[in-house]
C-alpha positions as CSV (number, residue, x, y, z in Angstrom):
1,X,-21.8,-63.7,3.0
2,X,-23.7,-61.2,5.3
3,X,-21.6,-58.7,4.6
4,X,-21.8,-59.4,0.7
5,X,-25.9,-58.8,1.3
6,X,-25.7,-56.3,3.1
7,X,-24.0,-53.9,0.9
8,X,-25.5,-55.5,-1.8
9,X,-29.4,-54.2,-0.2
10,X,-27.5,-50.6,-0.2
11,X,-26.8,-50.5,-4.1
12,X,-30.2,-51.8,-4.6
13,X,-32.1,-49.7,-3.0
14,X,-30.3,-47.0,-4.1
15,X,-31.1,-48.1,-7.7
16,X,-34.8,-48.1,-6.8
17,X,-34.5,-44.9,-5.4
18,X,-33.6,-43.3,-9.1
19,X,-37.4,-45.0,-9.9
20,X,-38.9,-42.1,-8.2
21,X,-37.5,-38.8,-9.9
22,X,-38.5,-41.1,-13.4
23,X,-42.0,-41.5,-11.7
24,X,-42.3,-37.6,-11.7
25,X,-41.0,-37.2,-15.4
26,X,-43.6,-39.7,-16.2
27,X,-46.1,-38.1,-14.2
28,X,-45.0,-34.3,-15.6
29,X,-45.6,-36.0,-19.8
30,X,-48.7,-36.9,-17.9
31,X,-48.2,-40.9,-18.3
32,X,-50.0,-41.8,-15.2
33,X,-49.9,-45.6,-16.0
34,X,-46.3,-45.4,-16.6
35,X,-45.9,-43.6,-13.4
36,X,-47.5,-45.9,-11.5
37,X,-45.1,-48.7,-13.0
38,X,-42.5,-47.0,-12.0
39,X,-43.6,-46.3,-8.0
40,X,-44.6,-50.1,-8.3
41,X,-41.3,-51.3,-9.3
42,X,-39.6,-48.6,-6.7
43,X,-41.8,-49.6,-4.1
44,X,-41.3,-53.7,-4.5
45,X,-37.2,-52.9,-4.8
46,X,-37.2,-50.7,-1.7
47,X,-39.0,-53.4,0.2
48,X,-36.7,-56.1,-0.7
49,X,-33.5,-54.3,-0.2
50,X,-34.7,-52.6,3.4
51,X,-35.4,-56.0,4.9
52,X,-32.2,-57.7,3.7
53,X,-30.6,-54.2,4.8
54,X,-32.5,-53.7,8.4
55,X,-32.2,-57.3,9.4
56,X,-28.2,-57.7,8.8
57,X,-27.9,-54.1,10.2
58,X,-26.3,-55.2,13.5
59,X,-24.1,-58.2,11.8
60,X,-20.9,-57.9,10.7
61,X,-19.8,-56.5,7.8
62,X,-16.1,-56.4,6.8
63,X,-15.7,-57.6,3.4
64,X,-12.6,-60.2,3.4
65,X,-10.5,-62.1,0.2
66,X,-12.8,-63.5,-2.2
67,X,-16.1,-61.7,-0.9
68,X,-14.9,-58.1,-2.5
69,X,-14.7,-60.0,-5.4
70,X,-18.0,-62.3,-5.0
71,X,-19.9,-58.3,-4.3
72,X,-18.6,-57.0,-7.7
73,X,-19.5,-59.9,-9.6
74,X,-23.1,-60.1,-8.1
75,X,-23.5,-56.1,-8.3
76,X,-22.7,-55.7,-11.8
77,X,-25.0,-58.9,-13.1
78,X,-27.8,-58.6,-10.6
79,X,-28.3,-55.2,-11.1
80,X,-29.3,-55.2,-14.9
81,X,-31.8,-57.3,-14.3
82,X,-34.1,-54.7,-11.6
83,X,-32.6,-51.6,-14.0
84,X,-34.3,-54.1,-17.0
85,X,-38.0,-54.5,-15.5
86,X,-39.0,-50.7,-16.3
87,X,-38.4,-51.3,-19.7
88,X,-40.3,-54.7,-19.8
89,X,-43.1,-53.3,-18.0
90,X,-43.7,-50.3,-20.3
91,X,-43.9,-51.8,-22.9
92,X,-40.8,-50.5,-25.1
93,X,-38.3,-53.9,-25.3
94,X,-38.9,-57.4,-23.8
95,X,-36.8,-60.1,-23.1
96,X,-33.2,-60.0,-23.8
97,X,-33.7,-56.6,-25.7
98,X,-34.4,-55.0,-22.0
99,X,-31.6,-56.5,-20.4
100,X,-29.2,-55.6,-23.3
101,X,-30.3,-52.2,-22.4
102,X,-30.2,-52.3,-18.8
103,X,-26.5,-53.6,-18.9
104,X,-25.4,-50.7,-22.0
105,X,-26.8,-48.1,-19.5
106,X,-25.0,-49.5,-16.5
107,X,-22.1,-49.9,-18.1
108,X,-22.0,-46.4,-19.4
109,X,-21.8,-48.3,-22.5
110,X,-24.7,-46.3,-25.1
111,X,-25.4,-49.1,-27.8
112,X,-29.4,-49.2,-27.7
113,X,-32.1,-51.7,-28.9
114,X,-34.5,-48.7,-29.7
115,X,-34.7,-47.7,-33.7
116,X,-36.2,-44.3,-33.0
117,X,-36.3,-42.1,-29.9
118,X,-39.5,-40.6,-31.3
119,X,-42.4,-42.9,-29.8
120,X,-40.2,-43.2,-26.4
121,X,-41.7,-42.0,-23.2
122,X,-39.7,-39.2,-22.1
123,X,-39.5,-41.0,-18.8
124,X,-37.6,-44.0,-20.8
125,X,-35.7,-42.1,-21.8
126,X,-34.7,-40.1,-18.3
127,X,-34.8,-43.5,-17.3
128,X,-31.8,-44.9,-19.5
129,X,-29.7,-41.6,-19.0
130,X,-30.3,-41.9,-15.0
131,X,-28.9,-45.8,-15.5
132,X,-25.5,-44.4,-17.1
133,X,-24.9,-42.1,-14.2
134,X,-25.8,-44.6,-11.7
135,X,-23.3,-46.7,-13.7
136,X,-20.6,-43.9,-13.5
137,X,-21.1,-44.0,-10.0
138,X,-20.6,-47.7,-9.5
139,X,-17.4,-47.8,-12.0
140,X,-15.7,-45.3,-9.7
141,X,-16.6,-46.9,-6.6
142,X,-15.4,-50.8,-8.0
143,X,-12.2,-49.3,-9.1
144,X,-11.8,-47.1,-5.2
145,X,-13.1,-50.0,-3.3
146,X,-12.1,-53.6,-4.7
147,X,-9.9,-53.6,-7.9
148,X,-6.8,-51.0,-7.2
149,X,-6.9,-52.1,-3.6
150,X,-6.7,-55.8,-4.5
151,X,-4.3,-55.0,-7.0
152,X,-6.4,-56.5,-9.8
153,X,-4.8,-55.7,-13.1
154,X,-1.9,-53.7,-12.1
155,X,-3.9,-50.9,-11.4
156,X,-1.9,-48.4,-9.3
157,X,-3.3,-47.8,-5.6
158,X,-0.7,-45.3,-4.5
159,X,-3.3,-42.3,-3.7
160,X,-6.2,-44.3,-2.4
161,X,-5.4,-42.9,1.1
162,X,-6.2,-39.8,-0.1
163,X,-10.0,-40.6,-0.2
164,X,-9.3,-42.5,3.6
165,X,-6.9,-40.2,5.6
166,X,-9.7,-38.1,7.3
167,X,-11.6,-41.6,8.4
168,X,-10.0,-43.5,10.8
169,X,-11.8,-46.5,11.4
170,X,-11.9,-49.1,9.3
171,X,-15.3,-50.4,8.7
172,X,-16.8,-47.0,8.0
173,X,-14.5,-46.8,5.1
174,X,-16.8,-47.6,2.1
175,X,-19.2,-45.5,3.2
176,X,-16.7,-42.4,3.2
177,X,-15.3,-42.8,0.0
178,X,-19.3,-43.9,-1.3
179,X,-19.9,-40.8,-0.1
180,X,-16.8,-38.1,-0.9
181,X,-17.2,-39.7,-4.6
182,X,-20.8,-39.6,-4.4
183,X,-20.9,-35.7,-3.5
184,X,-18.2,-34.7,-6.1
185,X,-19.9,-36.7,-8.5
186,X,-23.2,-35.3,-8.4
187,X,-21.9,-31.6,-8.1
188,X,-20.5,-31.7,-11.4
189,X,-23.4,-33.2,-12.4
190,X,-25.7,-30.8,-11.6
191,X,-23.3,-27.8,-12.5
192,X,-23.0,-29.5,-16.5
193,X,-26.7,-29.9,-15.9
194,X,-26.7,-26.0,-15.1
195,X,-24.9,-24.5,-18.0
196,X,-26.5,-26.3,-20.7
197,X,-29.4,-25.1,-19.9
198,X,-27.6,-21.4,-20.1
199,X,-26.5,-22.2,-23.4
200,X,-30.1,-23.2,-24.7
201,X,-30.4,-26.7,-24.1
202,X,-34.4,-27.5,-23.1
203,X,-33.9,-28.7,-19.3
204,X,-35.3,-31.9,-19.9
205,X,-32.5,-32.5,-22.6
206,X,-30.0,-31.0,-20.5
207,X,-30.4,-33.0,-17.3
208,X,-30.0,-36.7,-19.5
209,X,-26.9,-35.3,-21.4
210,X,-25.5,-34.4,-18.3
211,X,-25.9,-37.5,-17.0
212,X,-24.4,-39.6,-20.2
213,X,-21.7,-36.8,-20.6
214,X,-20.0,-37.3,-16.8
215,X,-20.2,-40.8,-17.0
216,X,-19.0,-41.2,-20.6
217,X,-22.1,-43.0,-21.6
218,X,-23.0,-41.9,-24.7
219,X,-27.3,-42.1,-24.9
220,X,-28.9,-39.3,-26.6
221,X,-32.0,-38.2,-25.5
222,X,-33.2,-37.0,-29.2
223,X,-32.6,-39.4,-32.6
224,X,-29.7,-37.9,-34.4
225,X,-26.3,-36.2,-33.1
226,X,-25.7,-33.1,-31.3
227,X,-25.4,-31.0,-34.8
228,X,-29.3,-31.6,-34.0
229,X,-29.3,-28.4,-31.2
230,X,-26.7,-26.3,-33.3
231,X,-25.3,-24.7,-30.3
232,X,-21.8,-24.7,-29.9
233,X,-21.5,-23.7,-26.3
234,X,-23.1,-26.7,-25.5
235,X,-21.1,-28.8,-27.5
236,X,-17.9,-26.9,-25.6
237,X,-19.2,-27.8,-22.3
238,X,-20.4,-31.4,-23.1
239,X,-16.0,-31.9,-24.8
240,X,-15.6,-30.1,-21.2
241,X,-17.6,-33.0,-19.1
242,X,-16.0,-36.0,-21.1
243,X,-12.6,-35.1,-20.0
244,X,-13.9,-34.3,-16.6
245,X,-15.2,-38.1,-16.9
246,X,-12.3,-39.5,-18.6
247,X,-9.4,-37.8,-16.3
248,X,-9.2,-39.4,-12.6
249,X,-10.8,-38.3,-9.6
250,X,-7.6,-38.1,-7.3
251,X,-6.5,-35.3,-9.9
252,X,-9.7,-33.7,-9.6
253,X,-9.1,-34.0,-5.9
254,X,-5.8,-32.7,-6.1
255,X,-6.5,-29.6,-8.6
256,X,-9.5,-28.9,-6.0
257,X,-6.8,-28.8,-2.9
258,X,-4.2,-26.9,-4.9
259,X,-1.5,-30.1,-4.5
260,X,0.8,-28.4,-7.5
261,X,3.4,-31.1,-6.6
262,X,1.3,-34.3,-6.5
263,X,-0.4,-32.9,-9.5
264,X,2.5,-32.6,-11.6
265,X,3.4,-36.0,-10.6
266,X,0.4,-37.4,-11.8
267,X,1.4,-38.0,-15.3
268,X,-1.6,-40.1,-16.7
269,X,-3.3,-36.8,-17.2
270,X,-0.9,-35.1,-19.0
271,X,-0.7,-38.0,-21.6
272,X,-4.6,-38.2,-21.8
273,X,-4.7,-34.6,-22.7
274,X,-1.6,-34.8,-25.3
275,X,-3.1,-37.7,-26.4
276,X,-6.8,-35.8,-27.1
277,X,-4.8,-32.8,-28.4
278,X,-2.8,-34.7,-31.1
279,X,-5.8,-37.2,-32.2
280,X,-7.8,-34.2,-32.7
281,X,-5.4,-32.1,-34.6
282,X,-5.5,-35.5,-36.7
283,X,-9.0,-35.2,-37.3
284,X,-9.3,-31.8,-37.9
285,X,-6.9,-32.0,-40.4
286,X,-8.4,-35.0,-42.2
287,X,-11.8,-33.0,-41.8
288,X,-10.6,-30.0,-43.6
289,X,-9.0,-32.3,-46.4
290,X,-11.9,-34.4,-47.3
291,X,-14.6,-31.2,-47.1
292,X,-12.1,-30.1,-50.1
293,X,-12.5,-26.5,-49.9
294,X,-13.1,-23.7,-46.8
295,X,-16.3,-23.2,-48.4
296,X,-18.0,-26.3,-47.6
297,X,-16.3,-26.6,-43.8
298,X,-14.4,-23.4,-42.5
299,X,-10.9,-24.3,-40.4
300,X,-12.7,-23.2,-37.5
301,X,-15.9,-26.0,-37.6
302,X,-13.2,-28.6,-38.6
303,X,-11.3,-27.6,-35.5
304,X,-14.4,-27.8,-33.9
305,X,-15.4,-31.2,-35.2
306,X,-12.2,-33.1,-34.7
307,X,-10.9,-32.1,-31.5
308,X,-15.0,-32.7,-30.0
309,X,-14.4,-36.2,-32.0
310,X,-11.1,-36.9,-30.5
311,X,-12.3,-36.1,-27.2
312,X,-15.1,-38.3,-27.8
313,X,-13.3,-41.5,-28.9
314,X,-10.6,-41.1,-26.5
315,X,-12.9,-40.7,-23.2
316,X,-14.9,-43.8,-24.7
317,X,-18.3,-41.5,-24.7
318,X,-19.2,-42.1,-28.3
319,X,-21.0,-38.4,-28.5
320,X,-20.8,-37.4,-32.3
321,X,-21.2,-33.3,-34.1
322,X,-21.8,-35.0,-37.3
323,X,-22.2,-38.8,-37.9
324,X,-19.5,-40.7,-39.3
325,X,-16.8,-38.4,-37.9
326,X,-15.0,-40.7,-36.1
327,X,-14.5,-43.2,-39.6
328,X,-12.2,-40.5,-41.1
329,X,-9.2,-42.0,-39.6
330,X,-8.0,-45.7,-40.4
331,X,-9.8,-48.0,-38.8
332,X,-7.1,-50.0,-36.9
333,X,-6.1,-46.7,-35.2
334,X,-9.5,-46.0,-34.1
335,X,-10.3,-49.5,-32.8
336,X,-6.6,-49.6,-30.8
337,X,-7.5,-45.8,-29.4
338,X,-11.1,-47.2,-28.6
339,X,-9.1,-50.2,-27.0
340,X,-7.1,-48.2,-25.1
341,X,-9.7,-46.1,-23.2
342,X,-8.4,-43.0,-20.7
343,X,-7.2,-43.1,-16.8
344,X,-7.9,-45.3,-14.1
345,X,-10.4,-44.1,-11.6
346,X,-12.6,-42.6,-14.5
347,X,-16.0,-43.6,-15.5
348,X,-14.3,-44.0,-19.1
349,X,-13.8,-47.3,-20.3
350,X,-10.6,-49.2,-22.3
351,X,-7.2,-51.0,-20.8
352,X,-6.4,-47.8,-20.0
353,X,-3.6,-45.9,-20.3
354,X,-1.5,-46.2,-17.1
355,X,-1.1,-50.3,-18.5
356,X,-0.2,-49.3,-21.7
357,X,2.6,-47.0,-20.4
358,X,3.9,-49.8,-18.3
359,X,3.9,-51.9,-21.2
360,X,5.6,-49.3,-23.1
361,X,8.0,-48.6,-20.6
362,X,9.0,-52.5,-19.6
363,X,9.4,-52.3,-24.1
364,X,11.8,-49.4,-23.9
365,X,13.8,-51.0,-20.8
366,X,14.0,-54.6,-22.7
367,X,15.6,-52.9,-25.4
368,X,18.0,-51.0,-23.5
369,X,18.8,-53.8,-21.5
370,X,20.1,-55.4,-25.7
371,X,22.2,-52.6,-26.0
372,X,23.6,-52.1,-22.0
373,X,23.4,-56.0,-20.8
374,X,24.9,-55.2,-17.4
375,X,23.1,-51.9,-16.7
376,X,20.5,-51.4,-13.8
377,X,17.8,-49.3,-14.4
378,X,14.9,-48.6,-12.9
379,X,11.1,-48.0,-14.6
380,X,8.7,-45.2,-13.0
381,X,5.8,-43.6,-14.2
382,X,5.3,-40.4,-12.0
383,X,5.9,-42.1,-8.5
384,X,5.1,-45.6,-9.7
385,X,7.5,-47.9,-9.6
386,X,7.0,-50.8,-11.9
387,X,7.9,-54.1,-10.5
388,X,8.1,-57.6,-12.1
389,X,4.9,-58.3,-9.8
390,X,3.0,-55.3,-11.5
391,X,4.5,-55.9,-14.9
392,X,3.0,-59.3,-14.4
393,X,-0.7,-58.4,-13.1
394,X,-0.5,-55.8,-16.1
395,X,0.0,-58.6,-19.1
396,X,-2.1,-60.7,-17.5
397,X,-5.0,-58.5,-17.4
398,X,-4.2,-57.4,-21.2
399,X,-3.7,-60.7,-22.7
400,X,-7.1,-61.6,-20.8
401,X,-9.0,-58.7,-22.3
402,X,-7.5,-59.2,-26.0
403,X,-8.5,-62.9,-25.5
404,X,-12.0,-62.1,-24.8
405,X,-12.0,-59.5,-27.4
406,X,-11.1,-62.1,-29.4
407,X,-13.3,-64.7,-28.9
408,X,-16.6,-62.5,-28.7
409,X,-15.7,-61.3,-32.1
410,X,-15.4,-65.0,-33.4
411,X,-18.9,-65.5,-32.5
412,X,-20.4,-62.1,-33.5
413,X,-18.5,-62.7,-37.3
414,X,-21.1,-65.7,-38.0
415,X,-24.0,-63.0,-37.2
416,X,-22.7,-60.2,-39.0
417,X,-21.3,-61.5,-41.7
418,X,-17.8,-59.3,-41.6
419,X,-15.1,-60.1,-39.5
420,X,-14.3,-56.2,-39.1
421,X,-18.0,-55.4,-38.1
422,X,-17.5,-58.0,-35.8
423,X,-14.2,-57.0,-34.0
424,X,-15.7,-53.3,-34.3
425,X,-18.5,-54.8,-32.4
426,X,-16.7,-56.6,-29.7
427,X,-14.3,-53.6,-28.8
428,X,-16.9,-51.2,-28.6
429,X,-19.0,-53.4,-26.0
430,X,-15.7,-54.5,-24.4
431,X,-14.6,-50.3,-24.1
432,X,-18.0,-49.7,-23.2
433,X,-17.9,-47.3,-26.3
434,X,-21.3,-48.5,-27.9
435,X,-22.2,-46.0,-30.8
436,X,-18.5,-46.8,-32.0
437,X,-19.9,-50.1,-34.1
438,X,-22.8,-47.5,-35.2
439,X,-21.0,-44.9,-36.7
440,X,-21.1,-45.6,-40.3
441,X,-18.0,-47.2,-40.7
442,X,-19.6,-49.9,-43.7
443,X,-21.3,-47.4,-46.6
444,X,-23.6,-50.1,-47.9
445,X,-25.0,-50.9,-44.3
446,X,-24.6,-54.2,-44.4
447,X,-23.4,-54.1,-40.4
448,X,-26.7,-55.4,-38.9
449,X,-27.6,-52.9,-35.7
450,X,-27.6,-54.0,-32.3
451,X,-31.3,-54.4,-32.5
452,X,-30.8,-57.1,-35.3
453,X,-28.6,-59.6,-34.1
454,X,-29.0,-62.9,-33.0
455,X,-30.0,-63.6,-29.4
456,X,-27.2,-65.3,-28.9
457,X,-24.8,-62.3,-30.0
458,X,-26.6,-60.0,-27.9
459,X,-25.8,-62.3,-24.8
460,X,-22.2,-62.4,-26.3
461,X,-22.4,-58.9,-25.9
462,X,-24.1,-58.6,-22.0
463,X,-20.6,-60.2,-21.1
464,X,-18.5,-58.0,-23.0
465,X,-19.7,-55.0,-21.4
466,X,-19.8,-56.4,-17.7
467,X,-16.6,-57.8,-18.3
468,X,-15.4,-54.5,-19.7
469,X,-16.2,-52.9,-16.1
470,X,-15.4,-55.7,-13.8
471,X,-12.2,-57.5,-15.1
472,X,-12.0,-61.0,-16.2
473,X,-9.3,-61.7,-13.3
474,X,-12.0,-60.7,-10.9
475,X,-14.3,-63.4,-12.1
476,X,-11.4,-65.5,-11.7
477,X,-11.0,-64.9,-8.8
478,X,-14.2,-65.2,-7.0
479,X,-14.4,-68.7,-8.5
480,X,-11.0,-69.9,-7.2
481,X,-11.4,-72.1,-4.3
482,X,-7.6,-71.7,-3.0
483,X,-8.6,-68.1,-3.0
484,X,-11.3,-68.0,-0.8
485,X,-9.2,-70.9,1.6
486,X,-6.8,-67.6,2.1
């Protein structure tokens, strides 16, 4: 258990350390009480996380079986609770309210309890934007440090050493990767932060849609959609960040080293980009045919429209041009696509695609095995072999996510009084897709918004999202005895 509290102080003190740049924003809008808040909440978290950290300093800390699992578990429910307080204390949500926005943040979810962004402190609102990049952060680092090595899923672990190979010893390993992720991240951060400004953005409002562009988050920092701003450069270079976010961090680290080989062999990309490509011809297509004429929306903005759209449903951002974009297409397709999500090691949410190919693929090998009973074949994807082990970590995973997906929607029906709104609902916190269930899919309103459901749908809902980032099996796991005896 040291070791589990010892890293454990880390991410919590670095999660009060983002109090302090929100303490200037606060300061700079020249809300001096909210400031203060802030620094007092910073200062209390940085005093609790240095002692735990300075007094297990000199124990040991190699994380073993269960614990990698017990660390996850207690990082991604502990942590909403601290990122909750600032929005208790100011004044803006209470109760479960907060929390359900603490955990949407963290989870680089974007469904919100506010109505209206106008009466927000602008240091709120920094403040939820800075929680979905943290979040980003923390998705990459579970998925690099405790579910693809443990196998958790299916999820493929074949180029983890490339994050490890310059580090030999062992127990400085987290730290490495915490660290090679950590500066890539932020770089690209900084650089999106960069050219929106060039393209007109006000720096304030350029910073926070960096943030919730990179890690496929979703808040806004104005009310309304990013037809708000007009400028279609920015909208470019946000499309640009959410398939940076949604593509995997081994072939960013690949393109970066110029490994043409590995690259081509890492096929997940290539199916995430056709995939974007031909949803967003869909879209644009459907766009131009519903406007009913060029006059009301020219080839070009419906291009524009449904490729950003497709781009936006695909990475699991939730970003919108126009509101209600994303309803043009059948429902069930957009749901499944939602479902679905982009690549592993992305801050995007979904099953992701590398399952969904395996499933495909162990599909396409049962039906050739019908037609050639006694031929041997084998299944790859890129240099992935899929075994019956894998194959069997992959269905398990899925049939536990549909089953939760399930279930939460069961409960959220009663609430909102559709069983569609409801499933819409579930999937979106479930992909961590939140403005999905708030795009204007029912015409009379009669979905109820987040801020209007029942306290116990919103708790329904906490889950759903921390499951969507964690994985039921890993709850499983930490809570099976047999496992933690091995």
């Amino acid at each position: 258990m040291t070791a589990i509290f010892y890293f454990l102080s880390i991410i919590l003190g670095f999660l009060g350390s983002l109090m302090l740049p929100t303490a200037l924003i606060a300061i700079s809008a020249g809300h001096s009480d909210l400031a203060e808040e802030f620094l007092l909440t910073a200062g209390l978290t940085g005093f609790l996380s240095g002692g735990v950290f300075f007094a297990l300093r000199g124990q040991e800390k190699e994380l073993v079986n269960a614990q990698t699992y017990l660390l996850c578990i207690l990082v991604w429910i502990g942590l909403p609770f601290v990122a909750a307080f600032p929005f208790v204390i100011s004044g803006q949500l209470s109760g479960i309210n907060a929390l359900f926005e603490a955990v949407s943040g963290l989870t680089t979810t974007g469904a919100s309890m506010f109505r209206t962004l106008e009466e927000v402190p602008t240091a709120i609102i920094f403040w939820r934007s800075i929680l979905q990049w943290f979040g980003g952060f923390l998705t990459l680092l579970t998925f690099l440090l405790i579910l693809a090595p443990n196998g958790v899923g299916g999820l493929p672990n074949r180029h983890i050493g490339m994050m490890e190979r310059a580090f030999g010893e062992e127990s400085g390993r987290t730290f490495y990767v915490a660290r090679q992720v950590g500066g890539a991240y932020a770089i690209l951060t900084l650089i999106l932060a960069w050219l929106l400004i060039l393209s007109g953005i006000p720096p304030f409002e350029a910073m926070c849609l960096a943030f919730s562009t990179l890690s496929t988050g979703g808040f806004m920092p104005i009310d309304g959609t990013l037809a708000s701003y007009d400028n279609r450069w920015a909208e470019f270079l946000i499309a640009l960040g959410m398939i940076a976010g949604a593509t995997s961090i081994f072939w960013h680290r690949m393109a970066v080293r110029g490994k043409l080989q590995m690259l081509t062999e890492h096929r997940e990309s290539y199916y995430l980009f056709g995939l974007m490509a031909g949803l967003g011809l869909l879209y644009s297509v459907t766009l131009f045919r519903l406007a009913g004429s060029a006059s009301v929306l020219p080839p070009l903005s419906a291009l524009r429209q449904g490729f950003f759209t497709a781009v936006s449903l695909v990475s699991t951002a939730g970003f919108e041009i126009r509101h209600a974009d994303v309803t043009v297409l059948p429902g069930l397709l957009v749901a499944c696509l939602a479902l679905i999500g982009a690549t592993p090691f992305s801050t995007a949410g979904g099953l992701k695609l590398y399952r969904i190919g395996a499933m495909l693929m162990q599909a396409g090998r049962e039906v050739g095995r019908l037609i050639y009973p006694h031929s041997i074949r084998g299944g790859r994807f890129g240099k992935t072999e899929y075994t019956i082990q894998l194959m069997k970590s992959i269905w398990a995973s899925f049939l536990l996510s549909i089953l939760l997906v399930i279930v939460v929607a069961v409960v959220l029906s009663h609430d909102i009084g559709h069983f569609d709104g409801a499933l819409f609902a579930a999937i979106s916190a479930f992909s961590n897709i939140g403005p999905l269930y708030s795009a204007g899919w029912n015409a009379t309103n009669a979905w109820p918004d987040y801020y209007q459901l029942s306290l116990i749908s919103k708790y329904a809902l906490i889950i759903t999202m921390i499951f969507g980032r964690f994985e039921i099996i890993v709850l499983l796991g930490a809570i099976n005895i047999n496992f933690w005896r091995r």
